[in-house]
Biotite code that builds the C-alpha atoms (Angstrom):
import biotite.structure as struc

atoms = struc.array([
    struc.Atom([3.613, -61.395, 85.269], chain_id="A", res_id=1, res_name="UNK", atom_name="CA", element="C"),
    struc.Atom([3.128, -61.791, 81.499], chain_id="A", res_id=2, res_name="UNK", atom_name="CA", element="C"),
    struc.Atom([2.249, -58.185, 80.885], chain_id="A", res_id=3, res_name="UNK", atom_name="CA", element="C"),
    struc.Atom([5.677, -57.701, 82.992], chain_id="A", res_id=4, res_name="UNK", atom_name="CA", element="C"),
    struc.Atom([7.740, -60.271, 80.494], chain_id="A", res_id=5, res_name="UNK", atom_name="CA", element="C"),
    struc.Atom([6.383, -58.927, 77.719], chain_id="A", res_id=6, res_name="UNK", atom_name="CA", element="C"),
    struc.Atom([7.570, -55.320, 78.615], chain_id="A", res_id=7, res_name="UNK", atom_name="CA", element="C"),
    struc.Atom([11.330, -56.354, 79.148], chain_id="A", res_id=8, res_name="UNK", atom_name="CA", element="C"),
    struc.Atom([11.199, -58.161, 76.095], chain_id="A", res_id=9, res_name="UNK", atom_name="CA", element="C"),
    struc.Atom([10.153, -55.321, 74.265], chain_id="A", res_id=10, res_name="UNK", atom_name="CA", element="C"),
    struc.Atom([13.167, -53.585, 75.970], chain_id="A", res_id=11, res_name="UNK", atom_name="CA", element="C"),
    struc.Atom([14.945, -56.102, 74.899], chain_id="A", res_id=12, res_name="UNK", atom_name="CA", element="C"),
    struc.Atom([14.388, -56.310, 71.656], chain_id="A", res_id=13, res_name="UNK", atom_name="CA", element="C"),
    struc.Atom([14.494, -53.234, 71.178], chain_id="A", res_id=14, res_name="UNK", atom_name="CA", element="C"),
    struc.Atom([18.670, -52.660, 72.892], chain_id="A", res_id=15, res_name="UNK", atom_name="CA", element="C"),
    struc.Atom([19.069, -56.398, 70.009], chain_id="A", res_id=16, res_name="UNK", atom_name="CA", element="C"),
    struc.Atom([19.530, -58.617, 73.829], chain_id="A", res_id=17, res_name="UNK", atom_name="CA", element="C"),
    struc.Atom([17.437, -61.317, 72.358], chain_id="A", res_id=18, res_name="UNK", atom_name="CA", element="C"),
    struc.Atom([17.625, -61.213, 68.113], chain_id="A", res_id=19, res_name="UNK", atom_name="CA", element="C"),
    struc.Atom([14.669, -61.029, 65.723], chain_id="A", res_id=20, res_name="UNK", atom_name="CA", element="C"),
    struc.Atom([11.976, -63.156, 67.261], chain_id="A", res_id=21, res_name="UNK", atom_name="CA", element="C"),
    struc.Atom([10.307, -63.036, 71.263], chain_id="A", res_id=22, res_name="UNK", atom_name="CA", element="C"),
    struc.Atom([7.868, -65.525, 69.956], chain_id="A", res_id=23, res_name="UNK", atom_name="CA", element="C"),
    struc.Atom([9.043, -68.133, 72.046], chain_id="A", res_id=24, res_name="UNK", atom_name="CA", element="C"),
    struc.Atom([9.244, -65.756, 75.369], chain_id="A", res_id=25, res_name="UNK", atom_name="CA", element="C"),
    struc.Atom([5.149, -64.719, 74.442], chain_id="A", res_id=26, res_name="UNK", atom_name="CA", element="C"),
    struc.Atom([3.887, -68.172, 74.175], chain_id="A", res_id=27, res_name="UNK", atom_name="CA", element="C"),
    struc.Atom([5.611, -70.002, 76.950], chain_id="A", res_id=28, res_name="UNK", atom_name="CA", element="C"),
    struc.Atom([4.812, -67.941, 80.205], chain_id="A", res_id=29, res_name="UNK", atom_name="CA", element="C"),
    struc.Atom([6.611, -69.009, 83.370], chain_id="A", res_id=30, res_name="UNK", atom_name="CA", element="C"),
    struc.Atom([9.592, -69.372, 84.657], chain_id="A", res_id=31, res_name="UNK", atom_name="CA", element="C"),
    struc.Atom([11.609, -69.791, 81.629], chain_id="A", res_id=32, res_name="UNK", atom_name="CA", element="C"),
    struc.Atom([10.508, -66.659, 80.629], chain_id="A", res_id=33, res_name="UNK", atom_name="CA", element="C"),
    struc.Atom([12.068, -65.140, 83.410], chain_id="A", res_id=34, res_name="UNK", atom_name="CA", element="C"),
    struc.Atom([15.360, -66.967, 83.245], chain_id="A", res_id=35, res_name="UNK", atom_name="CA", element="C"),
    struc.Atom([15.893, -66.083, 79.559], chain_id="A", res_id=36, res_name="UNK", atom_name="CA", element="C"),
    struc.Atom([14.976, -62.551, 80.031], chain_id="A", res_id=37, res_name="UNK", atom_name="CA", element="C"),
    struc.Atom([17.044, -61.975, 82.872], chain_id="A", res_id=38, res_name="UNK", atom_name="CA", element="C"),
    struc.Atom([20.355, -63.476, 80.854], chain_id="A", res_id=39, res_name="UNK", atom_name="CA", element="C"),
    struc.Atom([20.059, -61.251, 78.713], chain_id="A", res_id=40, res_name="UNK", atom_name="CA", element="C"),
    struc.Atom([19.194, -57.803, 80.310], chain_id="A", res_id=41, res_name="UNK", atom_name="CA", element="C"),
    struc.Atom([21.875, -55.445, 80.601], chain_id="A", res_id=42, res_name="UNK", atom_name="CA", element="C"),
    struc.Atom([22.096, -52.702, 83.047], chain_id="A", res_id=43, res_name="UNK", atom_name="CA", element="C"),
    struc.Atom([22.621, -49.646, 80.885], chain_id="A", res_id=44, res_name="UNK", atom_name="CA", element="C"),
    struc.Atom([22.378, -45.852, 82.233], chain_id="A", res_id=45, res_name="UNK", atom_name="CA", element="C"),
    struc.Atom([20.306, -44.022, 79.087], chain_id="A", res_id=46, res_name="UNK", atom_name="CA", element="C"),
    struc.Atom([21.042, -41.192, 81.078], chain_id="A", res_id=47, res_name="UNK", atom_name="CA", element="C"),
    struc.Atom([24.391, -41.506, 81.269], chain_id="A", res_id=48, res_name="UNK", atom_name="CA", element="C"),
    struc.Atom([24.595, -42.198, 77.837], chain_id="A", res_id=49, res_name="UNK", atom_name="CA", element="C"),
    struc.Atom([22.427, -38.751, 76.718], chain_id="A", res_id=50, res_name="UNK", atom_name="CA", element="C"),
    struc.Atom([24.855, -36.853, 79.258], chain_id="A", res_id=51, res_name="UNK", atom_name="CA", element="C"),
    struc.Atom([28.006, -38.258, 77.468], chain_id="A", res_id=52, res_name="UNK", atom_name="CA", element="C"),
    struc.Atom([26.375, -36.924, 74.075], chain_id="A", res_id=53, res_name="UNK", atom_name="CA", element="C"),
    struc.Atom([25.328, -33.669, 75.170], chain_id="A", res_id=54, res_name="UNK", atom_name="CA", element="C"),
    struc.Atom([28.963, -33.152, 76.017], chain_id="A", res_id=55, res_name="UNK", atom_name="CA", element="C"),
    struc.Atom([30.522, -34.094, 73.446], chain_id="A", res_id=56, res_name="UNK", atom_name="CA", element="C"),
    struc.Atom([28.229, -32.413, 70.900], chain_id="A", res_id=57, res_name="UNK", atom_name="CA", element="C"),
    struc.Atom([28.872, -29.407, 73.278], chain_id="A", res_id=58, res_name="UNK", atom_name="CA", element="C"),
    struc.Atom([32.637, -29.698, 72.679], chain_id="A", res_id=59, res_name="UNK", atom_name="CA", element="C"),
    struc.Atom([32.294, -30.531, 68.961], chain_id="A", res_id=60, res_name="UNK", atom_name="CA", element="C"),
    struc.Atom([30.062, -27.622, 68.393], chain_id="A", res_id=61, res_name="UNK", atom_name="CA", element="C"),
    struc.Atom([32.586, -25.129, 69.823], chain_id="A", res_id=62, res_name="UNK", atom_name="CA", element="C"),
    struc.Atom([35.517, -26.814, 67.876], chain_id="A", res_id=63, res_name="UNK", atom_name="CA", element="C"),
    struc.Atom([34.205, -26.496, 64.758], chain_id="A", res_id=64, res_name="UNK", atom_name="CA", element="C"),
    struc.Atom([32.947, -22.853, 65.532], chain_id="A", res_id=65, res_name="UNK", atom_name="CA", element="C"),
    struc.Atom([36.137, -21.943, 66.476], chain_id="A", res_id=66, res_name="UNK", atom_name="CA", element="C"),
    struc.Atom([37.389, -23.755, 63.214], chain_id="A", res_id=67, res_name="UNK", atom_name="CA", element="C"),
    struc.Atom([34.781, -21.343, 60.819], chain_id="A", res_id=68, res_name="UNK", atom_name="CA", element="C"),
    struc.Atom([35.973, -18.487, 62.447], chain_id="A", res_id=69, res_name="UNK", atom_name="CA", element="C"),
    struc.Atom([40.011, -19.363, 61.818], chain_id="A", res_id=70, res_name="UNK", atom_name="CA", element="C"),
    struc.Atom([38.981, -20.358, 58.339], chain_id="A", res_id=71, res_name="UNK", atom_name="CA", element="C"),
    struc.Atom([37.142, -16.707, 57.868], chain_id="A", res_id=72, res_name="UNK", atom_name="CA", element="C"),
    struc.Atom([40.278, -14.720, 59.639], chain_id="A", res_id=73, res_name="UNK", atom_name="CA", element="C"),
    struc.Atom([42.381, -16.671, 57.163], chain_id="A", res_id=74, res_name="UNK", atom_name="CA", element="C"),
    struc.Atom([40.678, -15.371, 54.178], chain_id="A", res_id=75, res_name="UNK", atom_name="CA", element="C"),
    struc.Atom([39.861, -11.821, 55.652], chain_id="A", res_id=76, res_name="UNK", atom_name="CA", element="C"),
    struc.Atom([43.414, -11.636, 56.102], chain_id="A", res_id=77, res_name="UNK", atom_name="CA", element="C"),
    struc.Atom([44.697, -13.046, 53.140], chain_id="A", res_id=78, res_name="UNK", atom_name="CA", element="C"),
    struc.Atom([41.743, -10.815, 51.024], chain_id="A", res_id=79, res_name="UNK", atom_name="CA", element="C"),
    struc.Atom([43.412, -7.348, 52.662], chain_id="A", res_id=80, res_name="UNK", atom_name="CA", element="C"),
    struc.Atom([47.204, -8.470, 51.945], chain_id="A", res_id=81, res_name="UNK", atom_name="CA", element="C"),
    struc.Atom([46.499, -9.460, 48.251], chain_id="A", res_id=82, res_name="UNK", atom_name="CA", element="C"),
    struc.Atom([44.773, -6.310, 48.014], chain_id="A", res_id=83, res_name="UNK", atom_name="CA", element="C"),
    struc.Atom([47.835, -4.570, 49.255], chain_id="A", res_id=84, res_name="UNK", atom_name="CA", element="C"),
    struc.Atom([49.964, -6.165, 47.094], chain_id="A", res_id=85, res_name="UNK", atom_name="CA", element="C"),
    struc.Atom([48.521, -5.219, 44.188], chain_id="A", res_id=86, res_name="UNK", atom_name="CA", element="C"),
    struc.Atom([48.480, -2.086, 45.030], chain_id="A", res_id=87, res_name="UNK", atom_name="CA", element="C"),
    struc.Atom([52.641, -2.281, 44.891], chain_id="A", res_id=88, res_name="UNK", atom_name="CA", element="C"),
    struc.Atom([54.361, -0.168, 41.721], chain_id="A", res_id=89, res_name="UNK", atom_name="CA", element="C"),
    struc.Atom([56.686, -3.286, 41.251], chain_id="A", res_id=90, res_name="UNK", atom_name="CA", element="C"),
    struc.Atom([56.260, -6.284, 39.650], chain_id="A", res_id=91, res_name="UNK", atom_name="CA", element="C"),
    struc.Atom([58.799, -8.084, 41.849], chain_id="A", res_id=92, res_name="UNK", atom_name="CA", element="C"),
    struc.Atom([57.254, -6.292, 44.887], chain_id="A", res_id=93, res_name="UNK", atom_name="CA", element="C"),
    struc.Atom([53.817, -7.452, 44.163], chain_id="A", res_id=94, res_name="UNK", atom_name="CA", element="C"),
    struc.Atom([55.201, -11.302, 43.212], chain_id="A", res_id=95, res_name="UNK", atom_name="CA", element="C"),
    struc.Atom([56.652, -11.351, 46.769], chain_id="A", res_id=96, res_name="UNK", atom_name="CA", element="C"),
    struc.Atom([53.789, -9.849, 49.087], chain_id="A", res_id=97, res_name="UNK", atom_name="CA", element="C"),
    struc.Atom([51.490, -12.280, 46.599], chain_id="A", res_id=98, res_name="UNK", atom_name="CA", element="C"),
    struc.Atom([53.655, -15.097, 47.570], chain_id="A", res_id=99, res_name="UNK", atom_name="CA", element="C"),
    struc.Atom([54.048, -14.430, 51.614], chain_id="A", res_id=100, res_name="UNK", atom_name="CA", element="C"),
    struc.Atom([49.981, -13.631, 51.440], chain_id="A", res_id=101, res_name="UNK", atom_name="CA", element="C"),
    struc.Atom([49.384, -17.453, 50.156], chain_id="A", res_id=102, res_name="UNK", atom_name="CA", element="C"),
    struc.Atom([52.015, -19.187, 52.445], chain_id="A", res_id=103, res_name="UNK", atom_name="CA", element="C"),
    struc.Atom([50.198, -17.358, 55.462], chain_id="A", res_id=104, res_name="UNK", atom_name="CA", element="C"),
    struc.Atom([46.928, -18.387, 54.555], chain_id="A", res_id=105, res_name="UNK", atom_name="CA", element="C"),
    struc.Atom([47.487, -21.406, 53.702], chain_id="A", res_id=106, res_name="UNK", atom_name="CA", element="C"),
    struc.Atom([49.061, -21.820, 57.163], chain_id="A", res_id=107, res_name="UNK", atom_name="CA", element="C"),
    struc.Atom([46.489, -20.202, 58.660], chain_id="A", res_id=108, res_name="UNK", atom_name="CA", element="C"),
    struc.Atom([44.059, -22.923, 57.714], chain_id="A", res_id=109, res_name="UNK", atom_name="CA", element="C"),
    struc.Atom([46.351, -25.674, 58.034], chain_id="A", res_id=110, res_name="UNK", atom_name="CA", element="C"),
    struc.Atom([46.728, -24.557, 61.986], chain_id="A", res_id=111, res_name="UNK", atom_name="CA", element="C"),
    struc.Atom([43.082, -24.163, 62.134], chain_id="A", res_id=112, res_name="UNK", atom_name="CA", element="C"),
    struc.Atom([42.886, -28.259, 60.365], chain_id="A", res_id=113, res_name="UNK", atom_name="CA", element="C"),
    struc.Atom([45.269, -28.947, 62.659], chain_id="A", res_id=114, res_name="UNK", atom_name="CA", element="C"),
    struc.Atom([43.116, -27.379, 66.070], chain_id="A", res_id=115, res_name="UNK", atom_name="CA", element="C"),
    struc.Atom([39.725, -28.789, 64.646], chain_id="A", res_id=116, res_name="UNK", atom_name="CA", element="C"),
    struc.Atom([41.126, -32.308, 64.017], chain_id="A", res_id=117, res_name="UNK", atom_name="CA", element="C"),
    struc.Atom([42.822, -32.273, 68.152], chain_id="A", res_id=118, res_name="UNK", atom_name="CA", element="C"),
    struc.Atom([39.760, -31.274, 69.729], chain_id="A", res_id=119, res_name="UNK", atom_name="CA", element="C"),
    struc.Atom([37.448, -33.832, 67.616], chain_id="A", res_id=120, res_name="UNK", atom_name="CA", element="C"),
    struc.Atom([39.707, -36.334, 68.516], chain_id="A", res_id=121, res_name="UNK", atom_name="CA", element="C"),
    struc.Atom([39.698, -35.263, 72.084], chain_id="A", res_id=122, res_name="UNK", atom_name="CA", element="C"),
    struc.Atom([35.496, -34.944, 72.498], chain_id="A", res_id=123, res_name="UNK", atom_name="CA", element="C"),
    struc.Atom([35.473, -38.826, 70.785], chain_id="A", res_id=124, res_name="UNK", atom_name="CA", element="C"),
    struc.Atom([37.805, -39.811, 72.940], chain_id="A", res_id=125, res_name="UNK", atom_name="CA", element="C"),
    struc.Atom([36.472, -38.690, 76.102], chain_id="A", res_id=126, res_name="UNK", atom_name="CA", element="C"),
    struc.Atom([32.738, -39.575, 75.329], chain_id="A", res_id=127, res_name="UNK", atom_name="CA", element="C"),
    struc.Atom([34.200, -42.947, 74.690], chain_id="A", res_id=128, res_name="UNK", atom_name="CA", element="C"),
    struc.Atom([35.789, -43.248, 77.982], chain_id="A", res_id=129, res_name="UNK", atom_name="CA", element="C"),
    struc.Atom([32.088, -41.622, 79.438], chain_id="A", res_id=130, res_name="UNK", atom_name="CA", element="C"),
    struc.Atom([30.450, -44.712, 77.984], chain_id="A", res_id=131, res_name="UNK", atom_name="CA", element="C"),
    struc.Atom([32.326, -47.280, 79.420], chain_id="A", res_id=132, res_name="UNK", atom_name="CA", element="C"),
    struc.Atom([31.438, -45.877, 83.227], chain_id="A", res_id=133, res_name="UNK", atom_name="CA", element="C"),
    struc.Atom([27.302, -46.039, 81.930], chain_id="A", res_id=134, res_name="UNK", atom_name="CA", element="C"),
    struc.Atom([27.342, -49.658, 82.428], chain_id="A", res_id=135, res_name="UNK", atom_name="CA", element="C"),
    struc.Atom([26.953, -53.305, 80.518], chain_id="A", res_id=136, res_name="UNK", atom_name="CA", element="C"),
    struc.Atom([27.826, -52.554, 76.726], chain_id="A", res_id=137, res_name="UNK", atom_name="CA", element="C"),
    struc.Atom([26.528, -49.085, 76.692], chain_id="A", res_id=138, res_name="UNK", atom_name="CA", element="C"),
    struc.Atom([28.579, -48.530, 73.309], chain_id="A", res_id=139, res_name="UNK", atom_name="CA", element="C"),
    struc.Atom([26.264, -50.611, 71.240], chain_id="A", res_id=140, res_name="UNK", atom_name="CA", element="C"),
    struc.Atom([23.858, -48.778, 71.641], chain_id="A", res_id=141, res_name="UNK", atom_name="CA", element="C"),
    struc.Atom([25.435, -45.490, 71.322], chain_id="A", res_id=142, res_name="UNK", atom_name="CA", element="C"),
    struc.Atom([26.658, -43.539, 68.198], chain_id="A", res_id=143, res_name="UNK", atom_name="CA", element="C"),
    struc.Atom([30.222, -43.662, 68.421], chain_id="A", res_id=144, res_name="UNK", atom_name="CA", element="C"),
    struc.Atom([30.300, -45.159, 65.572], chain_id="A", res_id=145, res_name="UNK", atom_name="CA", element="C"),
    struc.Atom([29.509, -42.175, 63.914], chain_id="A", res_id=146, res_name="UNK", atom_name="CA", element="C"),
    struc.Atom([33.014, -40.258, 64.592], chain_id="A", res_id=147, res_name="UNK", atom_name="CA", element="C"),
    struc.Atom([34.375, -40.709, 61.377], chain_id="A", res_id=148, res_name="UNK", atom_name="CA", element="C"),
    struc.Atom([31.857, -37.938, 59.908], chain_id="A", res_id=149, res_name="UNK", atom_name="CA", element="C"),
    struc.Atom([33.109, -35.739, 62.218], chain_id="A", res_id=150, res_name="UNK", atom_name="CA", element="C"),
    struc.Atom([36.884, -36.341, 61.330], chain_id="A", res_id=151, res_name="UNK", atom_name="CA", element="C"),
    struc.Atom([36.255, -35.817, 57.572], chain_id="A", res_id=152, res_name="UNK", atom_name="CA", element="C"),
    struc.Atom([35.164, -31.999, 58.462], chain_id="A", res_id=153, res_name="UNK", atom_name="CA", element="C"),
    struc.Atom([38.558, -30.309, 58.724], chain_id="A", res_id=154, res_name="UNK", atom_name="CA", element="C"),
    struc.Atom([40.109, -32.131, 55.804], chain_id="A", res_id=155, res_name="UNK", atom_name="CA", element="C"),
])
């Protein structure tokens, strides 16, 4: 039975259910043991948890993909219509095709900000709402607070 205790309070521990110290639980075998330990054990699916993650990094990863690739197209294209504006015989004709080269590129990569920062948004959100069906307070011991890195990305 000790063996046993100490085990979940190991678990425990380590998920923070009991603080900094299971001194008290190791020395004093019995039932109190078992009554403390069982207050504070929460029923939390790991599993659950890892599936929630490996979905959203799933989603994440193809956002952001998707975003590199906009990003590129933006400057491929904007790289071929400077070059053919400067290949113009006016100076008013190359100011313009300049000008309408820059205003598509730069909404080119504002559009692919704008997808990136939707579908980040969207994987948090829906890992979040993942978490709250793996049980107890399966957020604290997840990374969600982490998501702010990931919004920074497509600034």
């Amino acid at each position: 039975m000790n063996a046993l205790a100490a085990t979940a309070v190991g678990i425990i521990g380590f998920f923070g259910g009991l603080g900094s110290t299971t001194h008290g639980l190791l020395e004093h075998g019995g039932a109190s043991d078992d009554r403390h330990a069982a207050t504070s054990t929460v029923s939390v699916s790991i599993s659950c948890i890892s599936s929630a993650v490996a979905a959203r990094e799933q989603t994440l990863g193809t956002a952001i993909s998707t975003f590199n690739q906009s990003v590129n197209t933006a400057y491929s294209t904007r790289a071929t219509a400077l070059a053919n504006a400067y290949a113009a015989t006016s100076t008013s004709a190359i100011r313009a095709s300049v000008k309408t080269s820059w205003a598509s590129f730069s909404a080119g990569v504002k559009l692919a900000r704008k997808t990136w920062n939707t579908a980040q948004k969207g994987a948090w959100s829906t890992f979040q709402t993942a978490v709250k069906a793996c049980g107890g307070n399966a957020s604290a011991i997840s990374d969600a607070s982490n998501a702010s890195l990931d919004a920074g990305l497509g600034q």
